[in-house]
RODO-2510 file (C-alpha; in nm, 4 decimals, decimal comma):
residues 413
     n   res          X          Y          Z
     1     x     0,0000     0,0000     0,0000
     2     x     0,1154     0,3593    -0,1118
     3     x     0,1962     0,6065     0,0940
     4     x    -0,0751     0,8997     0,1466
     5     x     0,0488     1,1706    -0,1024
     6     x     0,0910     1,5331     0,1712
     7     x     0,0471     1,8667     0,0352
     8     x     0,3563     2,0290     0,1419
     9     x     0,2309     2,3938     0,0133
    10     x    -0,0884     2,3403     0,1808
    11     x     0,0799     2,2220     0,5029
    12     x     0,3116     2,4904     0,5366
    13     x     0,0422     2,8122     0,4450
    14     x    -0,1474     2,6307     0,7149
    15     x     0,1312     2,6412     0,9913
    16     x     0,1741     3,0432     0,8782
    17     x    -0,1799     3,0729     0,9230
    18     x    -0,1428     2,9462     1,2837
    19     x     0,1833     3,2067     1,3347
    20     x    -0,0084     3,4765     1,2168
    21     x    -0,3130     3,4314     1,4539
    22     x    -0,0744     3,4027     1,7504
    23     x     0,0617     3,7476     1,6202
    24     x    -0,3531     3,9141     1,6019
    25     x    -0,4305     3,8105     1,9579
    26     x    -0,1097     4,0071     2,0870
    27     x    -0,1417     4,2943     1,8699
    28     x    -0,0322     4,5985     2,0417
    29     x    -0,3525     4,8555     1,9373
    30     x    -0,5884     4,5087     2,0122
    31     x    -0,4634     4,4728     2,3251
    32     x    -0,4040     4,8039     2,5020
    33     x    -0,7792     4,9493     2,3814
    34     x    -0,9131     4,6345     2,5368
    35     x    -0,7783     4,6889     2,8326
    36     x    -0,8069     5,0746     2,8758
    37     x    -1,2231     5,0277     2,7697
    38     x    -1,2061     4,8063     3,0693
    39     x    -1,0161     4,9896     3,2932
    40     x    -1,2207     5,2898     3,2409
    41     x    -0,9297     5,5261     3,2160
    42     x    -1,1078     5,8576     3,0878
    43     x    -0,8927     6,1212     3,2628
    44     x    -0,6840     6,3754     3,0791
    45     x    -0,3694     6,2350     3,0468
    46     x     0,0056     6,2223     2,9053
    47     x     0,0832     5,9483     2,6852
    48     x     0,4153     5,7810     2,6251
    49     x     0,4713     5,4704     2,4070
    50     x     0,7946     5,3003     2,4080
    51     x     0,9434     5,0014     2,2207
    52     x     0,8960     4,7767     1,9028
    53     x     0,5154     4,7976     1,9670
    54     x     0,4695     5,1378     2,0398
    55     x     0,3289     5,3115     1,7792
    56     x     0,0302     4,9787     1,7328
    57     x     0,0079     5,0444     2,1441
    58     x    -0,0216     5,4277     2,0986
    59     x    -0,3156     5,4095     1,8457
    60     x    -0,4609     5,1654     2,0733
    61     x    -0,4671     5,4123     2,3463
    62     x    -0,6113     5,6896     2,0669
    63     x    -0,8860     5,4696     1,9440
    64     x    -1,0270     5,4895     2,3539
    65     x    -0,9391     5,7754     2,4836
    66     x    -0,9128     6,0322     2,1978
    67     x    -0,9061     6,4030     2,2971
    68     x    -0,8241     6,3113     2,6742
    69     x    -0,4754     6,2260     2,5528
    70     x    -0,3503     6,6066     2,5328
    71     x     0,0353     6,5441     2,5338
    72     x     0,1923     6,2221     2,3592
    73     x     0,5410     6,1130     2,2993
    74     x     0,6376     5,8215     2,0741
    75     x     0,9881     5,6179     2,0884
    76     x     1,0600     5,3647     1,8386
    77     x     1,2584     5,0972     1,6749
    78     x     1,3817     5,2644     1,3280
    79     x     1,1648     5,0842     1,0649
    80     x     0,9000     5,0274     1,2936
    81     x     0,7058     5,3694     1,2823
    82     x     0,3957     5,3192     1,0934
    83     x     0,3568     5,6909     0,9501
    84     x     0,0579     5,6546     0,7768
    85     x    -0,1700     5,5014     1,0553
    86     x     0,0040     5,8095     1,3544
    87     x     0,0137     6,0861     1,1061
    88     x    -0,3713     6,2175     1,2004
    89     x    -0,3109     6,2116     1,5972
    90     x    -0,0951     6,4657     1,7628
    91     x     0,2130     6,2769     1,8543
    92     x     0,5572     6,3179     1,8301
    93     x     0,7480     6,0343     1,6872
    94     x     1,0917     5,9281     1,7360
    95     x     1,2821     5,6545     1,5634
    96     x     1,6099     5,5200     1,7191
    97     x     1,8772     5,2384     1,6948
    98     x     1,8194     4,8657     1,8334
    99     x     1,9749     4,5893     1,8626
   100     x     2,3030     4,8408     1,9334
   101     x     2,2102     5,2195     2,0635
   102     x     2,3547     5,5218     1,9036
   103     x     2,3422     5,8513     1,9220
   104     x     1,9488     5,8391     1,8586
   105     x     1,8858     5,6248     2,1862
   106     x     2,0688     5,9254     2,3363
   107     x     1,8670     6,1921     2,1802
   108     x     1,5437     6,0280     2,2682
   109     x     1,6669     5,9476     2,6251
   110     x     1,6685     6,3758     2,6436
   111     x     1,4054     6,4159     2,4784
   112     x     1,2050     6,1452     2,7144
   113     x     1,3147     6,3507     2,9884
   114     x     1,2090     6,6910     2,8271
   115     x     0,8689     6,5755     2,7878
   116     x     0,7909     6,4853     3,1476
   117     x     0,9862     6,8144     3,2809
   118     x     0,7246     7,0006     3,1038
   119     x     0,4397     6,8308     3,2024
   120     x     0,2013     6,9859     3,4724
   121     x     0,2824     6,8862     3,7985
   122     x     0,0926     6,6059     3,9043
   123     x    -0,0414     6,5715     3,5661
   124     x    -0,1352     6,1888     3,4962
   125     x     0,0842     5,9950     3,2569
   126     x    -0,0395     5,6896     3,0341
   127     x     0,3128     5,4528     2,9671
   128     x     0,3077     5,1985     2,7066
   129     x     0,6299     4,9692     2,6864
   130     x     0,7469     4,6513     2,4562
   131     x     1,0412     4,4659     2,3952
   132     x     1,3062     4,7230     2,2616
   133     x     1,2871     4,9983     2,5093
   134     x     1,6222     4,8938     2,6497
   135     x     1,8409     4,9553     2,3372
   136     x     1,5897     5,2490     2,1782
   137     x     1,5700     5,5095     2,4679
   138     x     1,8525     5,5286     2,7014
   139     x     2,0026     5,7924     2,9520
   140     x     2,3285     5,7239     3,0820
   141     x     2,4642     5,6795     3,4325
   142     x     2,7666     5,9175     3,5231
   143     x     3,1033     5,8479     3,3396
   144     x     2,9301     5,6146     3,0859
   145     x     2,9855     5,7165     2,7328
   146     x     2,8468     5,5804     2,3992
   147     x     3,1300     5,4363     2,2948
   148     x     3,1412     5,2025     2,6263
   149     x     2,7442     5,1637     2,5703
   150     x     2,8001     4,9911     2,2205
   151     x     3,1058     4,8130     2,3240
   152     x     2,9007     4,5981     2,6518
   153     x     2,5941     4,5785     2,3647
   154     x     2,7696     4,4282     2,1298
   155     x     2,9356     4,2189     2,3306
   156     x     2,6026     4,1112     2,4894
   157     x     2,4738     4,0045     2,1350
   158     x     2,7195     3,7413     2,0941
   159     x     2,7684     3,6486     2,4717
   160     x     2,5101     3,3426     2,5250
   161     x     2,3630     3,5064     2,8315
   162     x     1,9794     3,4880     2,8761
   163     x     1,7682     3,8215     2,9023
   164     x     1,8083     3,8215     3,3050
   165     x     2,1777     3,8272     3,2906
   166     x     2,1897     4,0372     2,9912
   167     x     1,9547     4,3217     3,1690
   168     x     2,1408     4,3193     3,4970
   169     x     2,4330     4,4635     3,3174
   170     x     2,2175     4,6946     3,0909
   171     x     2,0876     4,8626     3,4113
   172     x     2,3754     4,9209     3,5612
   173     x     2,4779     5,1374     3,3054
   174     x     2,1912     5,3510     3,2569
   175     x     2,0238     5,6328     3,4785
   176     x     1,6683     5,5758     3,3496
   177     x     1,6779     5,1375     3,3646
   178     x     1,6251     4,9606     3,6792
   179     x     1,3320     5,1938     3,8185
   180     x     1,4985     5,4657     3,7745
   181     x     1,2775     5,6373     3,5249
   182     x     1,0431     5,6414     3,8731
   183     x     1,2517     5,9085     4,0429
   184     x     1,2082     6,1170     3,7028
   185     x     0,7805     6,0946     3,7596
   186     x     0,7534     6,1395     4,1403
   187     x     0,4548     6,3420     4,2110
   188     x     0,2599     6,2404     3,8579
   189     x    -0,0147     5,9521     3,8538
   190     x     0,1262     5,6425     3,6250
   191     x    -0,0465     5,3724     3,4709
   192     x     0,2344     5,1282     3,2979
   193     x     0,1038     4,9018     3,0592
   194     x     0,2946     4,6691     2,9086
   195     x     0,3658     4,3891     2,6844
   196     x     0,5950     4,0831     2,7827
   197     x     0,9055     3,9818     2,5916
   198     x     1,0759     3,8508     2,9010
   199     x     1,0301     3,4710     3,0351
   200     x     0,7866     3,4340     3,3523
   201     x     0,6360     3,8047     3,2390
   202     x     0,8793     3,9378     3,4999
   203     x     0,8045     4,3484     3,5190
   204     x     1,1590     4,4245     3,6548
   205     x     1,2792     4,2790     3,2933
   206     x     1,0285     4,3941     3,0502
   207     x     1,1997     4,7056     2,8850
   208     x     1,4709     4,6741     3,1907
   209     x     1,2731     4,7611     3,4218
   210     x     1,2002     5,1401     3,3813
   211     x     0,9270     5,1714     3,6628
   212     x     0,9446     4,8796     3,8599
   213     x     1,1453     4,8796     4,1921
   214     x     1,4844     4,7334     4,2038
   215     x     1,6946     4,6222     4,5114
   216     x     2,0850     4,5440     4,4176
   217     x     2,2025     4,1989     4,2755
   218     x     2,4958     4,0479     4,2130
   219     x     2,6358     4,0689     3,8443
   220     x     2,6727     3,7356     3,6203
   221     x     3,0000     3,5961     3,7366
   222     x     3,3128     3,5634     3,4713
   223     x     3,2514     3,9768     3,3430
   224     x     3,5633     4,0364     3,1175
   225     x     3,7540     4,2799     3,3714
   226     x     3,7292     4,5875     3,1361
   227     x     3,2835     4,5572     3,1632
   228     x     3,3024     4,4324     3,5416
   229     x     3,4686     4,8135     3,5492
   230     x     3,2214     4,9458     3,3599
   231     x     2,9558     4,7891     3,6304
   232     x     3,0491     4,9722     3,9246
   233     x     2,9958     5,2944     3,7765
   234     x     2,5684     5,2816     3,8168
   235     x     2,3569     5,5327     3,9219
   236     x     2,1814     5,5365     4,2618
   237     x     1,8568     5,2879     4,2464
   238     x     1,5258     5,4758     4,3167
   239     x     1,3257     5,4691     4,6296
   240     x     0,9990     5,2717     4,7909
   241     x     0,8075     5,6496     4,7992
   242     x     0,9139     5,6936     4,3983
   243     x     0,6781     5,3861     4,2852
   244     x     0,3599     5,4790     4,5176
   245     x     0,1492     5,6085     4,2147
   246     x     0,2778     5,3651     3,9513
   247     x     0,0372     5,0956     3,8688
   248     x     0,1582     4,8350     3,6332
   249     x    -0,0170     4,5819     3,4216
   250     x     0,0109     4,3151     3,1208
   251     x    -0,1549     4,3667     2,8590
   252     x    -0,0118     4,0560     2,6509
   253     x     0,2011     3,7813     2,6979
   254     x     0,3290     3,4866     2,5350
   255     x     0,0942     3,2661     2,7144
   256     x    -0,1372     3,5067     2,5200
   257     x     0,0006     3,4423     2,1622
   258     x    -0,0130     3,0840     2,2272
   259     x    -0,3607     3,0697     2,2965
   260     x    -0,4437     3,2650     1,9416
   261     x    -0,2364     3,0012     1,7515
   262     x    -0,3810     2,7270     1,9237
   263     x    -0,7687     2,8333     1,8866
   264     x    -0,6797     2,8284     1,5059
   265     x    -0,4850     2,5104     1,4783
   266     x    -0,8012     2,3227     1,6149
   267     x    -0,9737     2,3925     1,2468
   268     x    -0,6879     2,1366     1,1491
   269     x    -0,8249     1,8811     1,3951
   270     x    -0,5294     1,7268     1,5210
   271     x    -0,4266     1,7121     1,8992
   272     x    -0,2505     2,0208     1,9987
   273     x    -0,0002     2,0660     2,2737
   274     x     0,0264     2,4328     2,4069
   275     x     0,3514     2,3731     2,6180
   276     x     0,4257     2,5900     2,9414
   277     x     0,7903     2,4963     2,9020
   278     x     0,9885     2,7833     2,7796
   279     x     1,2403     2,7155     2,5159
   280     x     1,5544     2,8317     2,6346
   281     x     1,9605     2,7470     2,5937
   282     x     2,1805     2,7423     2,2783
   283     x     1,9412     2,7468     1,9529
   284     x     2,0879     2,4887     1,7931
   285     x     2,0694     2,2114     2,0512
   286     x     1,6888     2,3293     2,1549
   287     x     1,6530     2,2839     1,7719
   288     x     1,7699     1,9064     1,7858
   289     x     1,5767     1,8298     2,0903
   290     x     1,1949     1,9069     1,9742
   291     x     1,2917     1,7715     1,6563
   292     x     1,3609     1,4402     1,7962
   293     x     1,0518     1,5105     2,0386
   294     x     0,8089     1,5753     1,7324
   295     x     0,9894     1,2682     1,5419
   296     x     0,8355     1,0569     1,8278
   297     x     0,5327     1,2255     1,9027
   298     x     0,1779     1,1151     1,7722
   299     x    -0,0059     1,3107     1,5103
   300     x    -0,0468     1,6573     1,6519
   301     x     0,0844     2,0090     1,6412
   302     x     0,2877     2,1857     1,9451
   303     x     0,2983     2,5227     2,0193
   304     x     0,5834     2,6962     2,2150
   305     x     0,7372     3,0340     2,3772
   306     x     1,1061     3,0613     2,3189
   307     x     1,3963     3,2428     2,3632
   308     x     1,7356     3,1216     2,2716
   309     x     2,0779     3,2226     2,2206
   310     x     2,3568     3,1682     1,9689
   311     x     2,7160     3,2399     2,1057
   312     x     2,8640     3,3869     1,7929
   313     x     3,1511     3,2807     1,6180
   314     x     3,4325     3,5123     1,5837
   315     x     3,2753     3,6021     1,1604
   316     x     2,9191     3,5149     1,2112
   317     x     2,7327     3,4771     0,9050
   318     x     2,3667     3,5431     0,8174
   319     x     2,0630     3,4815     1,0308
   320     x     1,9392     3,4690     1,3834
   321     x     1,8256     3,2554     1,6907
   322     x     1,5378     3,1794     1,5041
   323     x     1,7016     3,0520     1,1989
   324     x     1,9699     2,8402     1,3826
   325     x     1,7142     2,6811     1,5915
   326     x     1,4836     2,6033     1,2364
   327     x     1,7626     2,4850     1,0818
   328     x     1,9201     2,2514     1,3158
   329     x     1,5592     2,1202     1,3421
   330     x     1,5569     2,0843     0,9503
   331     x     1,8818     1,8578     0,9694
   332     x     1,7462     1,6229     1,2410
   333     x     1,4107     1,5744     1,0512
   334     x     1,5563     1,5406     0,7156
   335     x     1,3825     1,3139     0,4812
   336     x     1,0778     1,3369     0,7331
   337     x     0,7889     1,3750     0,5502
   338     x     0,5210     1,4670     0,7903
   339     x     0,7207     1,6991     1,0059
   340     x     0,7024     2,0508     0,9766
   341     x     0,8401     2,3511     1,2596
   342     x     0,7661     2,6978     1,2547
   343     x     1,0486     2,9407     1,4458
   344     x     1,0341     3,3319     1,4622
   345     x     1,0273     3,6274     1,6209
   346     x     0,6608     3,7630     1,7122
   347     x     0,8284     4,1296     1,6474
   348     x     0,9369     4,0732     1,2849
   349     x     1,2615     4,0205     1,3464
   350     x     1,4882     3,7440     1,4192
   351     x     1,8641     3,8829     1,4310
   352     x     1,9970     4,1507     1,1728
   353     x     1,8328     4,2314     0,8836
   354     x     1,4065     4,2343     0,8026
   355     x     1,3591     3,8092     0,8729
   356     x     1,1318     3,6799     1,0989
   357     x     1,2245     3,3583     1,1386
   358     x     1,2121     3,0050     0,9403
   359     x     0,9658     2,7398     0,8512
   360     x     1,1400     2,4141     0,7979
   361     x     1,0349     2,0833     0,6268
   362     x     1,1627     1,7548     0,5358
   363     x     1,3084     1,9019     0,1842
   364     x     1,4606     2,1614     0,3590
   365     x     1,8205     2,0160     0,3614
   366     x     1,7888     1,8677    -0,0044
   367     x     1,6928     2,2309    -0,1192
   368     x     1,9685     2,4132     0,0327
   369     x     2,2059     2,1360    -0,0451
   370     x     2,0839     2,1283    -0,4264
   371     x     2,2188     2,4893    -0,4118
   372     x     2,5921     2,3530    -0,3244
   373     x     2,5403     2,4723     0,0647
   374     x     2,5918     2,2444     0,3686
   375     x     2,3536     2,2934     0,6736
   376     x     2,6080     2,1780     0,9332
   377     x     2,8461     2,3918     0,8114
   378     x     2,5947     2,7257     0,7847
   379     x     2,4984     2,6155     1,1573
   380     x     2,8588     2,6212     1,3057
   381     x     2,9045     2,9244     1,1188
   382     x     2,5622     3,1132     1,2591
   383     x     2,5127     3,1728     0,8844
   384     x     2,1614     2,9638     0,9191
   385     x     2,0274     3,2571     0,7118
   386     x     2,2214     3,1923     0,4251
   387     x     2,1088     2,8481     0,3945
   388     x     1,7386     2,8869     0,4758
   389     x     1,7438     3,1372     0,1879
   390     x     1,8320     2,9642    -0,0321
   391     x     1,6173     2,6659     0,0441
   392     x     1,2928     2,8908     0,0742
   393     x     1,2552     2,8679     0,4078
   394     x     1,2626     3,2188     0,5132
   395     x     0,9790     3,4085     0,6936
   396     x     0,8865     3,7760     0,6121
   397     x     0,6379     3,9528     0,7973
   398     x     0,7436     4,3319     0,8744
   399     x     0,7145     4,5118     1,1906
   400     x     0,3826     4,3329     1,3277
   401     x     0,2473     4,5768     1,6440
   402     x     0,3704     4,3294     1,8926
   403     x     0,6910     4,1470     2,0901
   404     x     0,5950     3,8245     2,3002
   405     x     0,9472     3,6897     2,2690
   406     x     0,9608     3,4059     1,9800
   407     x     0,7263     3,1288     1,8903
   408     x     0,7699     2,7542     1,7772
   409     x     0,5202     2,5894     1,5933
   410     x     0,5566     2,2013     1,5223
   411     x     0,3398     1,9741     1,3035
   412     x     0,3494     1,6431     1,3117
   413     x     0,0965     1,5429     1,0265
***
């Protein structure tokens, strides 16, 4: 007996299909004007939006609140300012650098700073934060310059040290991270909303922390010397009394985006696993292990929250966490013709450049191969990019209104 012949371009529109309903129910402008018609927030009010998501969160706010927003700032990612849906509501916009501040992050760290000093006093303030605040807006602490700034970020991109670690060191270099912004708002009324890019939704992480209290921790051990030095250079941590009229809330989380992708992956009436676990460690092995856990699986699809890390080779290639994960899934499953996983980025991006991510299937290797590429080599090299290019296995989607960290959709048919 045959074989059951599998629509592979069927199968794969229907696993983007499931990615890109995970993406609606965390939209930024969904989320924050379902939240603010609940909250019944009608005062007049200051409006700040910071981050990857701000200006989807910013319009959001608009669509409830309208003419009681009389003062709104915007900050960010360059690329992701959607002109043409701000342009009628009386905002200033700001685009800055990310993953590595510049001169920009500086400029709309001042200008951050302007716009509260000339607030009222006591007037109330709307904030609005995603993934990408830390790199995008940034004041620094004393004796800090931009030079030093790019230096720890770059180093941080290629360092294999999860968000936690990674924020620690961010804060200690800034005079507006680590609840510090607070000491910059005492006396004015704040309602933080936010969206989560940070595992267990922790608030003292999200953005690093802006308006959140902080009490001091220890560093991640085995600093080069010349960033430990860096370190002990921070700015004084705010105050108890700074925070007392700062209310924070989610307004969407991972746990979120995996409930949109798995109310739509029920049309496809297979079992479906939304997993608690959170993908974490070195891409390429977490890419090996759910391969070999979908290879034994039944029939079903599993949905995951991820966030990985690639320690970078001294001339990394193409391609992100995303990709390296996807394709060291794609070399496992080779030849497996009923397996398909979906990796990317919930903000659009998955390391340098306009990808989102990767959607890998059992041709995957033979495609890139046909093209005189080899996948273990592209792996080793973090050029996972180059490869998945060439085999078709990309993922475009633009800036998409949200950051939830990544996703991972598998498929066993």
């Amino acid at each position: 007996m045959s074989s059951p012949i599998i629509d592979i371009s069927l199968s794969r529109t229907s696993c983007l299909a499931i990615y890109h309903q995970a993406l609606a129910r965390v939209n930024g402008r969904q989320c924050v004007a379902t939240f603010l018609r609940q909250y019944s927030y009608k005062t007049p009010v200051a409006l700040i939006a910071l981050g990857k998501a701000a200006t989807q969160m910013a319009v959001g706010a608009f669509d409830v609140l309208g003419t009681a927003i009389s003062h709104a700032l915007l900050i960010t990612k360059v690329g992701h300012l959607d002109r043409p849906l701000i342009q009628d509501y009386p905002i200033t916009c700001l685009e800055a650098a990310h993953p590595i501040p510049d001169e920009s992050s500086l400029a709309a760290g001042q200008v951050l700073l302007d716009f509260i000093n000339q607030l009222p006093p006591g007037f109330p303030i709307l904030l609005l934060i995603s993934g990408g605040t830390s790199t995008v807006v940034e004041v620094l602490a004393p004796s800090i310059t931009l030079s030093d700034l790019q230096k720890v970020n770059q180093w941080l991109l290629g360092s294999g040290l999860d968000i936690h670690s990674i924020n620690k060191i961010r804060k200690s270099l800034s005079a507006i991270k680590g609840g510090r912004l607070a000491t910059y708002l005492l006396g004015h009324p704040v309602l933080n909303l936010l969206i989560s890019d940070v595992p267990g939704n922790d608030l003292s992480a999200i953005g690093s922390g802006l308006l959140t209290y902080h009490e001091k921790q220890p560093l991640p051990a085995f600093l080069p010397d010349w960033l430990y030095r860096l370190t002990t250079q921070v700015s004084p941590l705010a105050s108890f009394h700074h925070f007392e009229q700062i209310i924070q809330y989610l307004v969407a989380t991972p746990a979120l985006a995996r409930q949109g992708a798995s109310e739509i992956a029920q049309w496809l009436n297979y079992p479906i696993f939304n997993h608690d676990e959170f993908i974490a460690g070195e891409a390429s092995i977490a890419g090996r292990i759910l391969a070999q856990q979908l290879s034994i699986s039944v029939p079903s699809i599993h949905i995951w929250s991820s966030e990985t890390t690639v320690h970078l080779p001294p001339q990394p290639g193409q391609g992100g966490r995303c990709q390296s994960l996807a394709l060291a899934a794609a070399i496992e499953l080779a030849e497996q013709n009923d397996i398909y996983l979906l990796a990317a980025g919930t903000d659009g991006n998955d390391g340098p450049g306009q990808v989102a991510g990767a959607l890998i299937d059992s041709r995957t290797i033979s495609r890139g191969s046909q093209a005189g590429l080899n996948a273990a080599s592209c792996l080793a090299q973090a050029d996972a990019g180059r490869f998945l290019a060439v085999s078709g296995d990309l993922i475009y989607t633009g800036p998409t209104g949200t950051n939830v960290m990544d996703i991972i959709i598998g498929w066993k048919r």
